[in-house]
DOTIRO-853620 format. One line per 8 residues: for each residue z, y, x of N, C-alpha, C. Coordinates in steps of 0.2 Angstrom, whole numbers. Each point is the difference from the previous one (the first is absolute). Last residue first. Layout:
Z Y X Z Y X Z Y X ~ ...
***
This chain:
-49 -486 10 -7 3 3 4 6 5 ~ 12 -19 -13 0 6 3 -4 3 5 ~ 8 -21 -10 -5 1 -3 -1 7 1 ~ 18 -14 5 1 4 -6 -9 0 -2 ~ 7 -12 20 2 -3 -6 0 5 -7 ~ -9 10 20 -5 -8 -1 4 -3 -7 ~ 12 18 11 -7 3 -4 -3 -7 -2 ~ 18 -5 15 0 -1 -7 -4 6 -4
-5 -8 22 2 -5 -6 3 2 -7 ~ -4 18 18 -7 -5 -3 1 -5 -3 ~ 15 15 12 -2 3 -7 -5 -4 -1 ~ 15 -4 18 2 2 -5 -4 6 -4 ~ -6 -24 10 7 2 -1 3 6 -3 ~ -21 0 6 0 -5 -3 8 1 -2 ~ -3 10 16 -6 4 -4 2 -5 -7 ~ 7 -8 21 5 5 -1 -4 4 -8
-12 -15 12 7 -5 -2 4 5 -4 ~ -18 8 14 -3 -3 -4 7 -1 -5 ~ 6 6 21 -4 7 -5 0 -4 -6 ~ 14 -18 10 -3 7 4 -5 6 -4 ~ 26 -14 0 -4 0 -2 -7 5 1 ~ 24 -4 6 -3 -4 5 -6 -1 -2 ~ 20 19 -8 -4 -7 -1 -6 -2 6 ~ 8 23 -5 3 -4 6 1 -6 -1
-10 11 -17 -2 5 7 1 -3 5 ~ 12 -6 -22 -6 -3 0 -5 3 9 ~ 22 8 -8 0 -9 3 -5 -2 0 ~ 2 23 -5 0 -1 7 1 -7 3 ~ -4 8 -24 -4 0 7 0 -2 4 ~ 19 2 -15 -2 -7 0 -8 1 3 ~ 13 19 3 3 -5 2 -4 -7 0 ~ -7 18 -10 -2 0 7 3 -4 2
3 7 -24 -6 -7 4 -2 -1 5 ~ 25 4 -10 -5 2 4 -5 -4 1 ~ 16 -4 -19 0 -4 6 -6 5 1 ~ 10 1 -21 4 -2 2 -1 -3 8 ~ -16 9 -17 3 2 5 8 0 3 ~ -21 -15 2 2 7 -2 5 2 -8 ~ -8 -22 15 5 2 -5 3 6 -2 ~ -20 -11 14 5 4 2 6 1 -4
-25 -17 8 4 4 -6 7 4 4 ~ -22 -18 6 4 6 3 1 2 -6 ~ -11 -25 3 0 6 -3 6 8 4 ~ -15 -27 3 6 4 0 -3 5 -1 ~ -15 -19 -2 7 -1 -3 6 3 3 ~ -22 1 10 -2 2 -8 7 -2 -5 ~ -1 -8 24 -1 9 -1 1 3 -6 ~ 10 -25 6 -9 3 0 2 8 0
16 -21 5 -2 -1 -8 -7 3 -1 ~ 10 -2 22 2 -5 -4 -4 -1 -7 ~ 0 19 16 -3 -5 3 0 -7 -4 ~ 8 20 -8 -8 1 -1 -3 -5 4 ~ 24 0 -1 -1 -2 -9 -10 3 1 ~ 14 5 24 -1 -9 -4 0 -3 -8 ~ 0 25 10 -6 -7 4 1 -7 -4 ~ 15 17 -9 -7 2 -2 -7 -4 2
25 0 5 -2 -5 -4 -7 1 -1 ~ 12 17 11 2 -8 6 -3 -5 -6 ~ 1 25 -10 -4 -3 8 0 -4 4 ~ 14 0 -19 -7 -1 -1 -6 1 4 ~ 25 -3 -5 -2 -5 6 -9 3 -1 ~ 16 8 -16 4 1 5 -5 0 7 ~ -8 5 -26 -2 -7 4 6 2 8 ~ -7 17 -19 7 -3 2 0 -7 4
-22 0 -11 5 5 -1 7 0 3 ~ -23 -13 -1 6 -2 6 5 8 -2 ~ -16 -21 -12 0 7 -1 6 2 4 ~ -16 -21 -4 4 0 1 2 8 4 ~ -12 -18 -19 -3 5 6 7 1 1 ~ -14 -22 -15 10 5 4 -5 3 4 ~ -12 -16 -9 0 7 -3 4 3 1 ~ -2 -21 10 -4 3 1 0 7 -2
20 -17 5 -4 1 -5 -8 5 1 ~ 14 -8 17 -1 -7 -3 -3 1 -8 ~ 5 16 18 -3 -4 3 -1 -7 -4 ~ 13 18 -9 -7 2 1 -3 -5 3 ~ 22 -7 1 -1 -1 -8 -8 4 1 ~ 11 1 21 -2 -6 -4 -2 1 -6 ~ 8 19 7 -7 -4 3 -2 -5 -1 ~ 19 9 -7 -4 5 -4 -7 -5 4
18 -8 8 -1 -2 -6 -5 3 -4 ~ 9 9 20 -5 -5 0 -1 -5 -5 ~ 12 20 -1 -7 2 1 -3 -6 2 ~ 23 8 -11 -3 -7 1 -10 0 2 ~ 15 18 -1 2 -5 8 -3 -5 -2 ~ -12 13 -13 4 6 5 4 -5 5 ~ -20 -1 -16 7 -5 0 5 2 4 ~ -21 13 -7 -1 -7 5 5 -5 3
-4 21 -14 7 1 6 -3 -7 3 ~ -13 -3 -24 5 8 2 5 -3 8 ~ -22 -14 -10 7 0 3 4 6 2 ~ -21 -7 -14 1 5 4 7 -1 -1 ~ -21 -14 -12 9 1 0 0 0 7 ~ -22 -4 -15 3 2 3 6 3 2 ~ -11 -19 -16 4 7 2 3 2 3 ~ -11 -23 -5 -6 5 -1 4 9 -2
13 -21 4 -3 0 6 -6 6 0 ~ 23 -6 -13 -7 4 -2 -5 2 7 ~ 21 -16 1 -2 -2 -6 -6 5 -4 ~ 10 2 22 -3 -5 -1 -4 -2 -6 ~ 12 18 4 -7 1 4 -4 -8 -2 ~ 21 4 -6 -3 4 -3 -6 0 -1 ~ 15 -9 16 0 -5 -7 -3 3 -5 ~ 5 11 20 -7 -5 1 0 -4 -5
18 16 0 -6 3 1 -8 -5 0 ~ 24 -7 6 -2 1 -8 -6 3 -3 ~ 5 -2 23 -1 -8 -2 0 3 -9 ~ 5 18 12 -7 -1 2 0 -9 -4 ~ 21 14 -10 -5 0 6 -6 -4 1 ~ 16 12 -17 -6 2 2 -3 -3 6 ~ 23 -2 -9 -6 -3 -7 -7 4 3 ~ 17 10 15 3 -6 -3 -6 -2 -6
-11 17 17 8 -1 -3 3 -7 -3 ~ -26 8 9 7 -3 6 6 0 -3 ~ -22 5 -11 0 -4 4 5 -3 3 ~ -16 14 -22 6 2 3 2 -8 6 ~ -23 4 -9 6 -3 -2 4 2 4 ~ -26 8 -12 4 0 7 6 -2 -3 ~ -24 -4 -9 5 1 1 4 -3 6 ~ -26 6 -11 5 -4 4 5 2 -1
-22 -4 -17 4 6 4 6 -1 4 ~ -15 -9 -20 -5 -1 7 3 4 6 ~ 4 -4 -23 -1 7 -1 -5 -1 9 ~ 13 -19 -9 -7 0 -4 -3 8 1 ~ 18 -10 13 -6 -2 1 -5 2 -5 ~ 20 11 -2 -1 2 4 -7 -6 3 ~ 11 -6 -16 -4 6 -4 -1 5 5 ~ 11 -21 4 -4 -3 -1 -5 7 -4
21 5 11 -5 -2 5 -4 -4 -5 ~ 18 7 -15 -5 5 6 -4 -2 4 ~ 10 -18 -11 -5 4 -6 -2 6 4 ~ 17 -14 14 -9 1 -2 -6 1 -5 ~ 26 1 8 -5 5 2 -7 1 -2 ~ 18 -16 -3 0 6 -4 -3 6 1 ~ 3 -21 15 -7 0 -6 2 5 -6 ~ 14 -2 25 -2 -2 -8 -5 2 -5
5 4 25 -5 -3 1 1 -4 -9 ~ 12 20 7 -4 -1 2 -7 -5 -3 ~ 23 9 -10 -2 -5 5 -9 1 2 ~ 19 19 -13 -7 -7 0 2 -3 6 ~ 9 24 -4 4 -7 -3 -4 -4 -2 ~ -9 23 8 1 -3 -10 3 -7 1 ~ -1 10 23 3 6 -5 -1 -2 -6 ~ -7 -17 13 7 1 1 1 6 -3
-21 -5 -2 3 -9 -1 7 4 -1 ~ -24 15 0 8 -1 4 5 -4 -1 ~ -28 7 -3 4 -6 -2 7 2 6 ~ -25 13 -10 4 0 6 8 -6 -5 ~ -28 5 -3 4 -2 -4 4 1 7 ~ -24 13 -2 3 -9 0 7 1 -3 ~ -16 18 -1 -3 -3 4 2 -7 2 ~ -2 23 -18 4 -4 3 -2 -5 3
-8 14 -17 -4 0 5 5 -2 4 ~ 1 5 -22 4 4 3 -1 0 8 ~ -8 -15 -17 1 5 -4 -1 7 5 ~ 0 -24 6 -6 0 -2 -1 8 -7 ~ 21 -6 15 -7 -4 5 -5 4 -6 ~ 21 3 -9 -1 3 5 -7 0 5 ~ 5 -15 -19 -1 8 -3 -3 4 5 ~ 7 -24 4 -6 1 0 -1 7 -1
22 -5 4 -4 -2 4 -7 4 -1 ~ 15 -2 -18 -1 6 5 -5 0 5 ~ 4 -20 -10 -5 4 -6 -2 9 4 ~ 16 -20 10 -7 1 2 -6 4 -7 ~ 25 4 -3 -1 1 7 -8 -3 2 ~ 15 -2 -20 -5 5 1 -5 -1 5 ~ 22 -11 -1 -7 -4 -4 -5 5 -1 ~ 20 2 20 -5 3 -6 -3 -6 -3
12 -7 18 3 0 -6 -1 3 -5 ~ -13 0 23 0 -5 -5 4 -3 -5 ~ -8 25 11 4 -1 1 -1 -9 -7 ~ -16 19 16 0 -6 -7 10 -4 2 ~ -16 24 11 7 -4 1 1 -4 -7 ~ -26 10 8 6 -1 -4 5 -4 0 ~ -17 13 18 2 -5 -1 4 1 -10 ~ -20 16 15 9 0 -1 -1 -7 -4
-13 19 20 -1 -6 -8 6 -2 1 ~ -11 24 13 5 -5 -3 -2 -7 -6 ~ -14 18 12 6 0 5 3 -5 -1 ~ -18 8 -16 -3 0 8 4 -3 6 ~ 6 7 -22 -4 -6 -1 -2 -3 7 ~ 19 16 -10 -2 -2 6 -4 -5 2 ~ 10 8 -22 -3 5 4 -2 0 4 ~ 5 -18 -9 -6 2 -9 -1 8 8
16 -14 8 -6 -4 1 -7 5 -3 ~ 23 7 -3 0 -1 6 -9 -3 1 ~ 11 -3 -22 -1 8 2 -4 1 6 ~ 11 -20 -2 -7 0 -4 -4 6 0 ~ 21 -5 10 -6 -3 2 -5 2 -4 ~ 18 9 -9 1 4 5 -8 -4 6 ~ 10 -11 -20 -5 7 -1 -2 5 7 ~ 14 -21 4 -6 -2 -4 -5 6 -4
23 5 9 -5 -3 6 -4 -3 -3 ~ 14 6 -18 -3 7 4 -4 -4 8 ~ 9 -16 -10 -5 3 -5 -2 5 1 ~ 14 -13 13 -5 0 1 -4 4 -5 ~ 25 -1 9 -7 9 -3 -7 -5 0 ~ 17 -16 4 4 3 -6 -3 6 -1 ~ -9 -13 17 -1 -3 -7 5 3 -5 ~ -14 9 24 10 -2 -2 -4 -4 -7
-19 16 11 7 -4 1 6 -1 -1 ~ -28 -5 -5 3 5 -4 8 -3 7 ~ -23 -1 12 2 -2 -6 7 3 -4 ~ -26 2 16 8 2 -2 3 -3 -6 ~ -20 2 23 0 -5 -6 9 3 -2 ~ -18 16 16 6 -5 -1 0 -4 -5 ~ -15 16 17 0 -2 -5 7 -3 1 ~ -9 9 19 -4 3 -6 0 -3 -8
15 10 24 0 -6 -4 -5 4 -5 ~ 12 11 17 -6 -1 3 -3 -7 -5 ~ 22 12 0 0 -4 3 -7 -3 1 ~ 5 19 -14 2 3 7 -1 -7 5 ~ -8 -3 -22 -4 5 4 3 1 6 ~ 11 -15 -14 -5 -4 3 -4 6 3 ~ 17 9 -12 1 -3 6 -3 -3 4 ~ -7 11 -19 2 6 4 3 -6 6
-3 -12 -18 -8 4 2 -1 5 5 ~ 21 -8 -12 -2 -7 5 -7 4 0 ~ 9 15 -11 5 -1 6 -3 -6 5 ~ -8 3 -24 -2 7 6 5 -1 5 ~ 0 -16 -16 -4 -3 3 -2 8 7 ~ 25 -4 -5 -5 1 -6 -6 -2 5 ~ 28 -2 -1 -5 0 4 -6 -1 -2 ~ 22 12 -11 -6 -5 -1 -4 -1 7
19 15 -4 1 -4 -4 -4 -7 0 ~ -1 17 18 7 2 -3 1 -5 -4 ~ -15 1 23 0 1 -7 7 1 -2 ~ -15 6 25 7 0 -2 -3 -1 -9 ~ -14 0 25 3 -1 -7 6 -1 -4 ~ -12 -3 23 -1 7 -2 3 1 -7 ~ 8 -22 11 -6 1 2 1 9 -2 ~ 16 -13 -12 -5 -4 6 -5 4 0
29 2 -9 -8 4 1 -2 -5 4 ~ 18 -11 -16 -1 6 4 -6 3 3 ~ 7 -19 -15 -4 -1 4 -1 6 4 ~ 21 -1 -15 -3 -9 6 -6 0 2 ~ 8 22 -10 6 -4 5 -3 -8 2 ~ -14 11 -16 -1 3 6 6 -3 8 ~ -12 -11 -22 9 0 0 -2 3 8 ~ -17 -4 -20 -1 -1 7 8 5 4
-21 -16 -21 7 6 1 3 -2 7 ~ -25 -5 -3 4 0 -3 6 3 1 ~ -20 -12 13 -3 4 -3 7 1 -4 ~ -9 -13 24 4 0 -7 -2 7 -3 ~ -13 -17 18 5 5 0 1 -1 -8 ~ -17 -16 19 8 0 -5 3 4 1 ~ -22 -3 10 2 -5 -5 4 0 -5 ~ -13 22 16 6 -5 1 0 -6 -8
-20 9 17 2 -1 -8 7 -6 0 ~ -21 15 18 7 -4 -2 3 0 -8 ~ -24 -1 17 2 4 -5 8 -5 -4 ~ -16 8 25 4 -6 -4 3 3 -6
***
């Protein structure tokens, strides 16, 4: 089975709030050398990363790119487009078609948006032209799932990956997949996700869940072990955590 976490981070890194995980210990930065060293100890053969925080994204945004340029093999990395940039889909494209970056990452509640406002759509309309998905931050205030499907709705041709899967509002995370095609639904920190695993693969399909972690703010064993003791079987589980989203990047 080849695993490939969906969702970790890349960027400055407040020892006192994320304390030691796993064999490692950083000081300043959690760097792409430290997420390569983790997914080694936890048997992971790739991860999708995006910059963390929005006030260090710019060091998390070099820090991915870096990460990608020296871990071709291990790592591909999103760009955090923040929609009060007017820059922001020019960057977008820099990163994708300079710098080798592989979609767009969207956080409604740390940049103060709304979700489902059409201020987003200059970036999602340069995320369809580039042909590249995007992940949505999902459960906080101006992030939820129903706002999320106003998105989906209106670029039915971009794939849009449901960061946390809506964490309580998980059945709205499913309804809205269920009723948009191109929603994937991404179980990072998902509380319920070995109880909900059966019924968004019996419901919606295989090919629309994903496994992420939230490194490094979240053990990846922990969020393994919800997918392990899922109700889902060899095939389901493959699929789930490293076959749909190799398929959505284009990750031979």
């Amino acid at each position: 089975m080849r695993r490939i976490d969906a969702h970790t981070h890349l960027g400055a890194a407040d020892r006192s709030y994320y304390g030691k995980v796993g064999n490692w210990e950083f000081s300043d930065f959690f760097t792409a050398d430290h997420l390569v060293s983790l997914l080694d100890e936890v048997e992971v053969d790739g991860a999708l990363c995006f910059p963390l925080g929005t006030r260090q994204s710019d060091e998390g945004l070099k820090l991915v790119i870096e990460g990608v340029q020296k871990y071709p093999d291990r790592l591909r990395g999103f760009y955090w487009g923040n929609p009060h940039d007017p820059d922001a889909p020019a960057e977008l494209e820099k990163c994708v078609k300079e710098y080798g970056l592989s979609g767009l990452k969207l956080h409604p509640t740390s940049d103060s948006w709304m979700a489902g406002h059409p201020m987003a759509d200059p970036l999602m309309e340069k995320a369809r032209e580039l042909g590249v998905p995007v992940t949505i931050h999902s459960h906080q205030p101006g992030s939820q799932p129903a706002l999320i499907g106003e998105i989906a709705m209106r670029f039915p041709d971009v794939t849009v990956i449901m960061a946390h899967m809506g964490m309580h509002h998980y059945r709205d995370a499913m309804y809205v997949a269920a009723k948009e095609p191109n929603v994937i639904l991404e179980t990072a920190v998902q509380p319920w996700a070995h109880r909900m695993a059966r019924d968004v693969v019996d419901r919606i399909g295989v090919e629309r869940l994903i496994w992420g972690t939230d490194a490094p703010l979240h053990h990846p064993r922990v969020e393994m072990a919800k997918i392990e003791a899922s109700a889902l079987d060899e095939d389901e589980r493959a699929a789930v955590m490293g076959g749909n989203i190799a398929r959505v990047l284009g990750w031979e």
